[in-house]
C-alpha positions as MATLAB code, in Angstrom:
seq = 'XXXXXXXXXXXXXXXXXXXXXXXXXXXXXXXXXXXXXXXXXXXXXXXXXXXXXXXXXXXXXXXXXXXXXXXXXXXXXXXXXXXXXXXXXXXXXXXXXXXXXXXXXXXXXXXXXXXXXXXXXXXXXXXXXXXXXXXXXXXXXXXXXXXXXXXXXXXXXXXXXXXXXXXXXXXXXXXXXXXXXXXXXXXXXXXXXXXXXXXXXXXXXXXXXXXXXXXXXXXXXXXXXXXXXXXXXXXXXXXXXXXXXXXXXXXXXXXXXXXXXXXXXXXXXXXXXXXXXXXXXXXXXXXXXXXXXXXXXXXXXXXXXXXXXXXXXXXXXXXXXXXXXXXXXXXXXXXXXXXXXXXXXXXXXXXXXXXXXXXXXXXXXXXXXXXXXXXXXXXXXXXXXXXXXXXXXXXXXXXXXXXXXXXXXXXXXXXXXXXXXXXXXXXXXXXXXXXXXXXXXXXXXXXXXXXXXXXXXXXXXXXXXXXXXXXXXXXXXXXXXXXXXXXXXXXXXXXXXXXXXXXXXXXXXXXXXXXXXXXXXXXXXXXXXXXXXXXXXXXXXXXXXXXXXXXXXXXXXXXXXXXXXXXXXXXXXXXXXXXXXXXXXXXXXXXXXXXXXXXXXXXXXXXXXXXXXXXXXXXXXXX';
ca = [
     206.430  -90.649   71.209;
     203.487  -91.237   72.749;
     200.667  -93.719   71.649;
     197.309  -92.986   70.458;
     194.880  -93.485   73.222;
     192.626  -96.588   71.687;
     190.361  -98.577   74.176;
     188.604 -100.708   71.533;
     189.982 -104.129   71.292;
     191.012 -103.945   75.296;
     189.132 -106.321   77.819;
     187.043 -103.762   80.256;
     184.995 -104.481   82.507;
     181.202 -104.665   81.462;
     179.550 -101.093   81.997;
     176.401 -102.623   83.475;
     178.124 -105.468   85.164;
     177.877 -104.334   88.382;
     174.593 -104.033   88.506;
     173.888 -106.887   87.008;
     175.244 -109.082   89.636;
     174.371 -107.193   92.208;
     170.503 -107.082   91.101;
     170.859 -103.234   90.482;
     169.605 -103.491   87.053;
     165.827 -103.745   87.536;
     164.244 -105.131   83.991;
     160.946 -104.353   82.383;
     158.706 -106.838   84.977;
     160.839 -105.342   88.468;
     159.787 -101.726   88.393;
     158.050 -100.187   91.462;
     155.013  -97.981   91.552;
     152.602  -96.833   94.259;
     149.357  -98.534   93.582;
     150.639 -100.556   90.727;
     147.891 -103.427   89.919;
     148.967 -106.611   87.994;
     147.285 -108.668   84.964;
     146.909 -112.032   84.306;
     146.315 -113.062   80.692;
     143.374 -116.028   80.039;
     144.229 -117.999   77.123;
     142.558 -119.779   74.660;
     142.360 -123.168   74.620;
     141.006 -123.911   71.373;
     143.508 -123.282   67.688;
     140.034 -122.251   65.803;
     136.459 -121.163   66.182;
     135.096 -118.087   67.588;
     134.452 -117.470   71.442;
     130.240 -117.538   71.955;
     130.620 -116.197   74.985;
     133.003 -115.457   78.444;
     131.570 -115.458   82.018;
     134.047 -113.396   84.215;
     131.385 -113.129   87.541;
     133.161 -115.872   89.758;
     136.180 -114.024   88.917;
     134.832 -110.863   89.686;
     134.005 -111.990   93.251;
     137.504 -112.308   94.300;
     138.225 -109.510   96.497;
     141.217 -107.472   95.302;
     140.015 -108.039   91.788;
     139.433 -104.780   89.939;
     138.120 -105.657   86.206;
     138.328 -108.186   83.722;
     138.917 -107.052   79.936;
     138.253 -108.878   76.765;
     136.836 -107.636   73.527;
     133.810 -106.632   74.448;
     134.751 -104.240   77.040;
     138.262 -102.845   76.173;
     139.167  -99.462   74.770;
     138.901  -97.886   71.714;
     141.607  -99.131   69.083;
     142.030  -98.605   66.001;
     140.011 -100.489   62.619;
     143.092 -101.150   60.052;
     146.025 -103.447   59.864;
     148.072 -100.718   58.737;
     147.761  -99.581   62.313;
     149.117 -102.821   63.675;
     151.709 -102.766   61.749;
     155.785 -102.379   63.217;
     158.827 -102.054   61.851;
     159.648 -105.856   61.358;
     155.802 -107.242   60.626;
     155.088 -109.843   58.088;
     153.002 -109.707   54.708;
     149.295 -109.952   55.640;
     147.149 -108.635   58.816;
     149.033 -108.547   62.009;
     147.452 -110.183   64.956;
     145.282 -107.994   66.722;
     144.457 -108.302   70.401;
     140.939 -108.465   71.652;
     139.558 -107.104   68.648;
     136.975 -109.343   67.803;
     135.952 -113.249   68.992;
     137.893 -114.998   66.374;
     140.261 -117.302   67.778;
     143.125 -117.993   65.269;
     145.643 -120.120   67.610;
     145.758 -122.004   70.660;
     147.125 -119.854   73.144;
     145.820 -116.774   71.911;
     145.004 -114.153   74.533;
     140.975 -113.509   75.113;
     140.975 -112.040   78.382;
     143.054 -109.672   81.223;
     142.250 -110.107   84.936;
     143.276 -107.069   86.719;
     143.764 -107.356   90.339;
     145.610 -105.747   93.083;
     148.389 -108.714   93.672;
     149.790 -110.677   90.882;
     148.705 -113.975   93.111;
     144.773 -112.687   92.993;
     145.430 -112.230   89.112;
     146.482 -114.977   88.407;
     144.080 -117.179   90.577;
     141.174 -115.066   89.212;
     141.705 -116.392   86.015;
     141.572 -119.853   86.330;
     137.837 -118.940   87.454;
     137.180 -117.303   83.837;
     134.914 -119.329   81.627;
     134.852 -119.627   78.359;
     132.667 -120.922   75.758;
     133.606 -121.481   72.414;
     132.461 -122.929   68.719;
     135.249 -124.995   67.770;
     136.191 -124.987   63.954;
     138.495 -128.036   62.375;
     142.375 -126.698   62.453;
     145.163 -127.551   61.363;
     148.607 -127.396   62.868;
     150.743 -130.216   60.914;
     153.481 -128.761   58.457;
     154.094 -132.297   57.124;
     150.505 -132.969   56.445;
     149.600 -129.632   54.620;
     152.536 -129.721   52.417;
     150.581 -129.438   49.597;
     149.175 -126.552   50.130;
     152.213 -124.800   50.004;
     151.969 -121.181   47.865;
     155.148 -119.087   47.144;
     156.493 -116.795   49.786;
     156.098 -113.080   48.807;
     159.714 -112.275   48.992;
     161.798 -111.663   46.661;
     164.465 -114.693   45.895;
     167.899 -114.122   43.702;
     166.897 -115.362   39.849;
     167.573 -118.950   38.673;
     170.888 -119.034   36.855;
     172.295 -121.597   34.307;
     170.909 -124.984   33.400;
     170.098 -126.227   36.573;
     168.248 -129.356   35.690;
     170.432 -130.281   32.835;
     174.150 -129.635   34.384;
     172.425 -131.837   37.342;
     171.546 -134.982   35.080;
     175.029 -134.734   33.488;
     177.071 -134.786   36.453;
     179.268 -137.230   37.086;
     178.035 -137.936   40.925;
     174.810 -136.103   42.470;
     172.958 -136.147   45.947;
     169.479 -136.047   46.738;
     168.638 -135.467   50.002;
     165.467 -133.861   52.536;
     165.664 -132.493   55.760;
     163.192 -131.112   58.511;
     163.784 -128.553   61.330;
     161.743 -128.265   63.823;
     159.914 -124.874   65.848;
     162.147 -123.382   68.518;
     161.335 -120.921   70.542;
     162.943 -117.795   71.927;
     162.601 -118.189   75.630;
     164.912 -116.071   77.198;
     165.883 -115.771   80.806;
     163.364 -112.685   81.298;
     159.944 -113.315   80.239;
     158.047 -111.124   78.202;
     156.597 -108.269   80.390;
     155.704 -104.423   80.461;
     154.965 -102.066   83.054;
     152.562  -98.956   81.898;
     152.970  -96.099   85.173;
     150.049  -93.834   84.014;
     151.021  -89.877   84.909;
     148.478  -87.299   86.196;
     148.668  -85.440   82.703;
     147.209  -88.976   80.785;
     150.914  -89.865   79.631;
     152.421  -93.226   79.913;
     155.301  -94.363   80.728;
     156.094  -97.742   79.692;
     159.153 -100.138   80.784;
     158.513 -103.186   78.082;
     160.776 -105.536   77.307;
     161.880 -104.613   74.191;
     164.443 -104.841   70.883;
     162.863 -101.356   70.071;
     161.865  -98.580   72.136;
     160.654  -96.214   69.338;
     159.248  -99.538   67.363;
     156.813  -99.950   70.389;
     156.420  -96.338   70.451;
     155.133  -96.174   66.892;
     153.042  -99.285   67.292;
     150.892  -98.088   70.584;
     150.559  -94.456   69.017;
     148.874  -95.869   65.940;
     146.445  -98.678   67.839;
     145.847  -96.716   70.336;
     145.738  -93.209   68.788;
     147.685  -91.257   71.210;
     149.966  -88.361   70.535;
     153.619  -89.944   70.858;
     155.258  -87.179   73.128;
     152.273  -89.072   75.484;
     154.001  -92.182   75.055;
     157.607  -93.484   76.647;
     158.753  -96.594   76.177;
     162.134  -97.450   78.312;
     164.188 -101.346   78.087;
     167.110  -99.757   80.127;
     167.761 -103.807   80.749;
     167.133 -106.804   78.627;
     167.191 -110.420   79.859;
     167.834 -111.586   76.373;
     165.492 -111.779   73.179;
     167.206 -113.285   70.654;
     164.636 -111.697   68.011;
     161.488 -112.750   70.417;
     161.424 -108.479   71.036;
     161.841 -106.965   67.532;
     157.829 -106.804   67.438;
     155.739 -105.334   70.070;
     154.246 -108.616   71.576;
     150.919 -108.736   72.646;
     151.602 -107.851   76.601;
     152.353 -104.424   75.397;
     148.854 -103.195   74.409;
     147.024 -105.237   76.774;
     148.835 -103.474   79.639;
     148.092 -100.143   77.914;
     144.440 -100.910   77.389;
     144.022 -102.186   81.344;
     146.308  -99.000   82.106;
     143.740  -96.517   79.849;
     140.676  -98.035   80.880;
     141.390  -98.026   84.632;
     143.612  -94.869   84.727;
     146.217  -96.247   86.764;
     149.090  -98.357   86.639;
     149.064 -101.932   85.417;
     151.993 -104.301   85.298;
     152.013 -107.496   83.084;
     154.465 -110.688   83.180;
     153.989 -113.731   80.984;
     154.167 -117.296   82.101;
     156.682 -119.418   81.071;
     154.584 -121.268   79.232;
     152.480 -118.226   78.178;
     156.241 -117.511   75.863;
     155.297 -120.526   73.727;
     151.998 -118.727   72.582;
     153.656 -116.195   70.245;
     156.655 -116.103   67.545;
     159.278 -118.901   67.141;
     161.711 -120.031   64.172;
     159.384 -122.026   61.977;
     159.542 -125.471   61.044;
     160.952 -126.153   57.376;
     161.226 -128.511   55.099;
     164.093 -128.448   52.404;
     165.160 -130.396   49.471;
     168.705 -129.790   48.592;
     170.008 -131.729   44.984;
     173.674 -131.484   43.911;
     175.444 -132.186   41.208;
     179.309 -132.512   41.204;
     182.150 -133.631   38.929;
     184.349 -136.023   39.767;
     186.704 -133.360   41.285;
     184.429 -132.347   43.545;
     183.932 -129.348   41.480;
     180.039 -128.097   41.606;
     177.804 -127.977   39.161;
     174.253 -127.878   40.086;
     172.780 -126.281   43.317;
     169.013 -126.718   43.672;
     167.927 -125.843   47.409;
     163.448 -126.121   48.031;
     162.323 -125.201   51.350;
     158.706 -125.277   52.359;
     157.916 -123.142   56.015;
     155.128 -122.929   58.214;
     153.491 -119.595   58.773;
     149.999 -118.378   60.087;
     146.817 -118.101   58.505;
     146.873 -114.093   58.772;
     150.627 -113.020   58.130;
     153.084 -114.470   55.358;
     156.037 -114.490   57.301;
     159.206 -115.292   54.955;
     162.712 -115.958   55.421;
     166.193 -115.880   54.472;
     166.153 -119.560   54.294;
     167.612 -121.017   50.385;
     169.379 -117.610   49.191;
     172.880 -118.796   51.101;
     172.794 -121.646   48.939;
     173.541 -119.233   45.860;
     176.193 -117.001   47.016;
     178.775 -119.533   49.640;
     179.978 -121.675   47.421;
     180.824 -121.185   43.279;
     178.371 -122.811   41.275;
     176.781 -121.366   38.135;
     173.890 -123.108   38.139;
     171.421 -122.218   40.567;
     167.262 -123.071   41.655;
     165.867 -121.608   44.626;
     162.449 -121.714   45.898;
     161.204 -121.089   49.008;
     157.067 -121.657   49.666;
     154.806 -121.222   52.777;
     152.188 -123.574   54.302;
     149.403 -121.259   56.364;
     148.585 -123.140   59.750;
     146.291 -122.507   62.682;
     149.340 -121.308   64.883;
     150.710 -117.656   65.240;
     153.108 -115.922   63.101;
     156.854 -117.151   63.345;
     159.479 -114.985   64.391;
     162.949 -113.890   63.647;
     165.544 -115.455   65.853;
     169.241 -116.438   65.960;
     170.273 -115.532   62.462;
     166.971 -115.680   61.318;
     166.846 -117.981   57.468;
     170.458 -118.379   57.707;
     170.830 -120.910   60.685;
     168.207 -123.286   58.719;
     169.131 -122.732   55.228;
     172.770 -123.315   56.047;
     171.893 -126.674   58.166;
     170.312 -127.934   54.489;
     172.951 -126.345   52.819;
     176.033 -127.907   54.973;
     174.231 -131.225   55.939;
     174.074 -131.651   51.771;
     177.673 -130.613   51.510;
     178.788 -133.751   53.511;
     176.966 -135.775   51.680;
     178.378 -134.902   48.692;
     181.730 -135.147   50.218;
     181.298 -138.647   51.707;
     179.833 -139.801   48.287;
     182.599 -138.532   46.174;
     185.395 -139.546   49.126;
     187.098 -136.202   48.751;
     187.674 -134.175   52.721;
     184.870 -132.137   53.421;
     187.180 -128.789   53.820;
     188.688 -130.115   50.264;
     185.712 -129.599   48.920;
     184.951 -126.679   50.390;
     187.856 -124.856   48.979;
     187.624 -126.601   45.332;
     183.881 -124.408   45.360;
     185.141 -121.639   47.186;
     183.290 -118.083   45.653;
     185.286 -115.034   45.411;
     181.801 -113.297   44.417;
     178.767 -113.171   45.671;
     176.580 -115.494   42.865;
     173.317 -114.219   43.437;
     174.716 -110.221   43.032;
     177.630 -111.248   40.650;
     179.491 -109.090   43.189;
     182.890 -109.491   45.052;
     182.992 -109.585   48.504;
     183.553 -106.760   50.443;
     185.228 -108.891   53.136;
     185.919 -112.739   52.934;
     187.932 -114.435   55.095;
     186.682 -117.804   55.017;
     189.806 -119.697   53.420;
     191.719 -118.636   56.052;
     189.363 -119.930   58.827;
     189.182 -123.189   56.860;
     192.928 -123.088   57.257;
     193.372 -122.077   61.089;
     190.574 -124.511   62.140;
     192.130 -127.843   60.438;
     195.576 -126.630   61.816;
     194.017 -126.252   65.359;
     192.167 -129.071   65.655;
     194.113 -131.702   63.907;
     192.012 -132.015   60.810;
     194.543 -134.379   58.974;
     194.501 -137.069   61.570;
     190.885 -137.468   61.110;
     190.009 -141.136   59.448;
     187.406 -140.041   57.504;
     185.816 -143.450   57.315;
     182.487 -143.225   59.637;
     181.824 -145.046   62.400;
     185.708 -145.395   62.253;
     186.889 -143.482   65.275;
     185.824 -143.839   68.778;
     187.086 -143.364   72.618;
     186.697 -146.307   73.905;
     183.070 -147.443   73.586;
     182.492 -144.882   72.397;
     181.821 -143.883   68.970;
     183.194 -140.095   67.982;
     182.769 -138.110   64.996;
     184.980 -134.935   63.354;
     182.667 -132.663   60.992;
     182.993 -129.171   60.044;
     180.496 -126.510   58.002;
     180.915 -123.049   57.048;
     178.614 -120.305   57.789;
     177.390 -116.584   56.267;
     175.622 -113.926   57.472;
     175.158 -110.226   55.518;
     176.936 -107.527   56.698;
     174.207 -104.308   57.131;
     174.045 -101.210   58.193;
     171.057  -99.046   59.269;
     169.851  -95.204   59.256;
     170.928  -94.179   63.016;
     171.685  -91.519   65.276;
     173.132  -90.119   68.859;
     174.023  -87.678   70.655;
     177.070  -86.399   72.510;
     177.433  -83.723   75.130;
     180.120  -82.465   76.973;
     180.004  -82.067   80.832;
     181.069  -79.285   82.735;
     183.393  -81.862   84.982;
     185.106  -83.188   81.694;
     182.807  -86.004   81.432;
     180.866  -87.073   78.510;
     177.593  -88.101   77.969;
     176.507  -90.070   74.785;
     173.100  -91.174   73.899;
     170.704  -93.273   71.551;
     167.500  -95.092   71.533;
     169.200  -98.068   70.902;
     168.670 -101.292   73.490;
     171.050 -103.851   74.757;
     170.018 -107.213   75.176;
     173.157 -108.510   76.051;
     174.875 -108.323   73.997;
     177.279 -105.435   75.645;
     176.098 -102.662   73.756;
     176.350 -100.525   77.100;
     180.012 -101.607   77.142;
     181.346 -101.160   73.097;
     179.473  -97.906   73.203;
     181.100  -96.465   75.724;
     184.613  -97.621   74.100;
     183.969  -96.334   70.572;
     183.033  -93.061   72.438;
     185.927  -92.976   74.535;
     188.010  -94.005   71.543;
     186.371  -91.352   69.349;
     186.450  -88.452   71.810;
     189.808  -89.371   73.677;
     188.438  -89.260   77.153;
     188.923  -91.907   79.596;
     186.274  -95.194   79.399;
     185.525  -94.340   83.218;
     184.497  -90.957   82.145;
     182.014  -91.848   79.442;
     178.385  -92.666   80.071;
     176.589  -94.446   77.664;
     172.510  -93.953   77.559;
     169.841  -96.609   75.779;
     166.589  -97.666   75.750;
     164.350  -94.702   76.091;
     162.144  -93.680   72.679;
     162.911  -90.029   73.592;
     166.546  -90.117   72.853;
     167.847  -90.277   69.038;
     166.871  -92.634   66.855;
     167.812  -96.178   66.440;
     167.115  -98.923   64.858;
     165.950 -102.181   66.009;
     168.602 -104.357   68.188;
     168.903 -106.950   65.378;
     171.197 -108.695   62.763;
     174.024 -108.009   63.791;
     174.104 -104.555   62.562;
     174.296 -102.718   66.199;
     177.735 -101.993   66.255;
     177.932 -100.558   62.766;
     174.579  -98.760   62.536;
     174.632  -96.701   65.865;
     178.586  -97.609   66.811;
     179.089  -95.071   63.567;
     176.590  -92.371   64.541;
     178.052  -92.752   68.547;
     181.654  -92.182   66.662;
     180.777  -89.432   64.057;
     178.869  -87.504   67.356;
     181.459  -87.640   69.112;
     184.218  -86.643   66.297;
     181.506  -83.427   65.705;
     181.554  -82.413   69.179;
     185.250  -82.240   69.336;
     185.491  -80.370   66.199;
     183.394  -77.699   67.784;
     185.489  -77.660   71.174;
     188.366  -76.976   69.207;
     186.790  -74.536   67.449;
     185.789  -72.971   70.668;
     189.401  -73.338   72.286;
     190.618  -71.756   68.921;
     188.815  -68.830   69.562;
     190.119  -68.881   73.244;
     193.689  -68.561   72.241;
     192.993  -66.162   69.567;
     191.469  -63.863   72.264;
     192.842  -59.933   72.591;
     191.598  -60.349   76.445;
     194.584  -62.822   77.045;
     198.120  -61.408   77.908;
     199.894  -61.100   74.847;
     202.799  -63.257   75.821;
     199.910  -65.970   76.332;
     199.218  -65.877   73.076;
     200.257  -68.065   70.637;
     203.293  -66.812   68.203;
     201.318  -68.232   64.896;
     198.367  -66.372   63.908;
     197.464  -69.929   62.368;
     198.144  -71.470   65.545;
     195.374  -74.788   66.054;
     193.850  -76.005   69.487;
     194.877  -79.974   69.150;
     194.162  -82.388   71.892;
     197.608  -84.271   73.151;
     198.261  -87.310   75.595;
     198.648  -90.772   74.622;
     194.863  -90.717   74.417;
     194.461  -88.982   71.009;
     196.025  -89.377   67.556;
     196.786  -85.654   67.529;
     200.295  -84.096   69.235;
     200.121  -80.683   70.478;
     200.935  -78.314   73.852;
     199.190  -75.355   75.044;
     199.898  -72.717   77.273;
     198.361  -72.992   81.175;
     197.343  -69.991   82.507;
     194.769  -68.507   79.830;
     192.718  -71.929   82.073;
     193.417  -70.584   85.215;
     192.559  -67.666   84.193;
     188.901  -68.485   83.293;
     189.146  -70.415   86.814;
     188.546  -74.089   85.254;
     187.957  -76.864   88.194;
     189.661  -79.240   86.222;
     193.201  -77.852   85.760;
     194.587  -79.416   89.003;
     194.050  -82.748   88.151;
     194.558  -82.313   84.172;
     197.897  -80.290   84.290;
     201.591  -81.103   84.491;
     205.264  -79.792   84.177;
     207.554  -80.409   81.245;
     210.176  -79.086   79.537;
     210.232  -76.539   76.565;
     209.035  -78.101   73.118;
     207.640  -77.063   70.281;
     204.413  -77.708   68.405;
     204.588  -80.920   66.150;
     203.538  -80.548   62.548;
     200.601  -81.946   61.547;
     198.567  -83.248   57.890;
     195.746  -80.890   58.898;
     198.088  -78.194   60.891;
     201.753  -76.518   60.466;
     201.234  -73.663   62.943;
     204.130  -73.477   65.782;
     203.941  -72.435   69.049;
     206.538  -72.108   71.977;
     206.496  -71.309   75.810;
     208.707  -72.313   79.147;
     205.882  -72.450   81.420;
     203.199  -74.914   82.474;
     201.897  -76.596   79.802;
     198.287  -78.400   79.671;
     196.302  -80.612   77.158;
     194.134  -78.168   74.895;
     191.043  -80.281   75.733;
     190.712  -79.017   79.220;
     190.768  -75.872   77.779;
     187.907  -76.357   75.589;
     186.230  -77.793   79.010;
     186.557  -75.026   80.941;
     184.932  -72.588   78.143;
     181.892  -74.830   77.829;
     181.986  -74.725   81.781;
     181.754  -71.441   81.574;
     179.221  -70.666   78.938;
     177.080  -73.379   80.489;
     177.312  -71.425   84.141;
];
């Protein structure tokens, strides 16, 4: 019998591969435009005060230098923070660009050279001059400590005794730990590209985690209608969070692009991507309290991060602490120190990849203290429910990685005295850690649509930052449709097509992967439909008919999960292009019973897959 047609799972090439490596793929920075002019942001140089006043005439002199915007000459925006706002912002009042002469971090962007080469802009403003009243900042988590205040999300309840079960334990650790800022800095710098139409539209290549995110955000600051607005990220050099907001490049390119009426392209520095979000810096305190098993009995995990003086941003960071391991006695805090810096950003498993580093780092202390193996102790605390939700798992497979990875890498020759083991003079160390991360799922949508040639065409607003969602689209819809990978095209990163959520968190695959698979499963419902009707047709010579009056179009080839033959020449009849490459010979057999579908059929002719069928009607219809 012949085997369902699956190509998820199966090494493919990379959809966009090619023109990756070829330099094909042209990114938000790369695309060309008659007349295009280029911007140069001017920084500030100060972390807080208020600008007195900016002198742009030596700049102005440079020939090839068409304006010079800053808050006192820029566009109309709008007045509220609820305009500012996107679909991942922080608690608070999101930074606004050039909307007043506060200056709230070093770095911050005061002014936009617009010039006719990127070279002139760049060069004209280093000539910019600006004059500030400097204000005492601050910039030092450590030293403002102190000043802490409670973040404003939500954290899971304290549970148990904490403080008590950790004085009675028979063995306890103590322990603090700092992480430092990290920033995104991915192999294409921030950058968009506003090509203003004759009708007042834009069109906008940015580079982006969210096309319809940055379409939201520039139709509320800006006040323009959003079928004026079109925000593409057909390529991503990488983001790693650093795109889920609109960063400020975005409107300042619009407002140079609306105040000039023409096009305006804008690429940050290098170092100009250390002058927005990054992963905080933390501090955490992590106590626990054990028996002499190893067993746990007390979990307390503090952690104190930075944020900026205008947006509470919060994280993820202590809540792992109460759901990886069993423990029913549970503290977690989690407080914010406001600095003179801008507002952190997700990135890399945003909260989880510092609260676990506490969490794990604490782990092996307790391990070492109590001389029990680190995985031991591990699976002596391993949770079969989540602690925070008194839930069970949906899906939990950790004991068995614990398992696999000792086996592979020869956990039990490990001495686990430290300092114990080296390579020659060399000193070498055997850890482990586990790790969580939530499994989500967001709101999404796409489209599918069936092309006259056979070929398919599936779309969402979705992006791909390289993570190959060009490629596992294209799979699930091949899978999900039963039409070759090579006939499948996958489209992304344009606010016009169907919704999407933002390119984060791992929930890609399972937010628009499902609405690319149920599309696709709803358009071949309705081509059998369509093909049902076909067979069904008085038009067709009765002994082309099928015998059943029940009788069901059903796609068959080793490419679908459903078995079933129909006759030839109703197709060639309706004079379908793709019959000669989509037809074969075989002998006489008879309709296979289905769950869904007992009707029988037979013939001794030609026989060809039901799915061309349905082709050839929408070829029709659509002619």
């Amino acid at each position: 019998m012949n085997q369902p047609f699956s190509p998820m799972g199966k090494p493919v090439d990379r959809v966009d591969g090619r023109l990756k490596v070829t330099g094909g793929a042209r990114y938000a920075g790369e695309y060309p435009e008659e007349g295009l002019l280029y911007a140069s942001v001017v920084s500030s140089t100060i972390a807080n005060g208020r600008v007195v006043s900016i002198d742009t005439s030596e700049a102005l002199k440079v020939a090839g230098v068409v304006a010079v915007i800053d808050h006192t000459n820029r566009p109309s925006v709008a007045s509220y923070d609820e305009n500012y706002e996107d679909a991942d912002s922080a608690d608070g009042s999101p930074f606004r660009p050039f909307y007043n002469d506060n200056v709230m971090y070093s770095g911050q962007p005061l002014a936009l050279v617009v010039a006719d080469t990127l070279e002139l802009a760049r060069h004209a403003g280093s000539l910019v001059r600006i004059e500030y009243e400097q204000q005492a900042h601050q910039t030092d988590l450590q030293a403002m400590l102190d000043t802490a205040h409670d973040a404003p999300a939500e954290l899971p309840p304290p549970r148990g005794n904490f403080e008590g079960e950790l004085a009675s334990s028979a063995l306890s650790v103590d322990v603090t730990y700092s992480t430092p800022s990290e920033y995104h800095n991915p192999m294409e710098p921030h950058a968009s590209t506003v090509l203003y139409q004759a009708d007042g539209s834009l069109q906008i290549h940015d580079k982006t985690q969210g096309t319809q995110n940055c379409q939201d955000y520039l139709h509320k600051v800006f006040g323009l209608e959003k079928d004026k607005i079109r925000v593409l990220a057909a390529f991503v050099g990488g983001a790693f969070g650093s795109g889920l907001r609109p960063q400020y490049q975005l409107p300042l390119a619009v407002m140079a692009a609306l105040h000039l009426k023409r096009s305006v392209r804008l690429t940050l520095t290098r170092q100009q991507m250390f002058t927005f979000g990054y992963r905080p810096r933390t501090v955490q305190r992590l106590r626990l309290g054990a028996a002499a098993n190893g067993r746990l009995l007390a979990i307390g995990h503090e952690a104190i991060g930075q944020t900026s003086r205008f947006e509470d941003f919060s994280e993820h960071v202590v809540e792992w602490s109460g759901m990886l391991y069993h423990c029913d006695n549970v503290q977690l805090t989690y407080k914010l120190v406001p600095l003179d810096v801008f507002t952190p950003l997700d990135m890399r498993a945003p909260g989880a990849a510092l609260g676990m580093i506490g969490l794990e780092c604490a782990m092996d202390e307790l391990a070492c203290a109590l001389a029990i193996d680190p995985v031991r102790l591990r699976l002596t605390n391993y949770a079969e429910r989540n602690g925070n939700e008194d839930k069970p798992y949906s899906s939990k497979e950790l004991r068995e990685c614990y398992r696999q990875g000792a086996e592979r890498f020869g956990w039990e020759s490990r001495n686990p005295e430290p300092r114990s083991m080296r390579q020659g003079r060399q000193l070498v160390g055997w850890g482990m850690a586990g790790g969580v991360w939530e499994a989500m799922q967001m709101k999404a949508s796409a489209k599918a649509r069936l092309e006259a040639d056979g070929s398919l065409v599936v779309s969402s607003a979705t992006t791909d930052i390289g993570t190959g969602t060009y490629t596992v689209m294209t799979q699930i819809a091949a899978e999900a449709s039963g039409i070759d990978v090579e006939n499948v095209t996958f489209l992304l990163g344009d606010s016009s097509l169907p919704t999407a959520p933002l390119q984060g968190g791992s929930f890609t695959v399972s937010s628009v992967g499902t609405a690319v698979q149920q599309a696709c499963q709803a358009l071949q419902r309705q081509v059998l439909e369509v093909a049902k009707g076909l067979i069904r047709s008085s038009h067709l010579p009765r002994r082309m008919r099928c015998v059943s009056k029940r009788a069901s179009c059903m796609w068959a080839s080793r490419r679908c999960r459903w078995q079933s033959w129909l006759p030839l020449k109703p197709v060639v009849r309706l004079k379908c292009k793709l019959m000669p490459s989509r037809t074969r010979s075989v002998k006489p057999m008879r309709l296979q019973r289905t769950r869904r579908y007992s009707s029988k059929c037979w013939s001794t002719r030609t026989w060809a897959r039901s799915r061309s069928i349905a082709w050839s009607v929408l070829w029709q219809r659509a002619g």
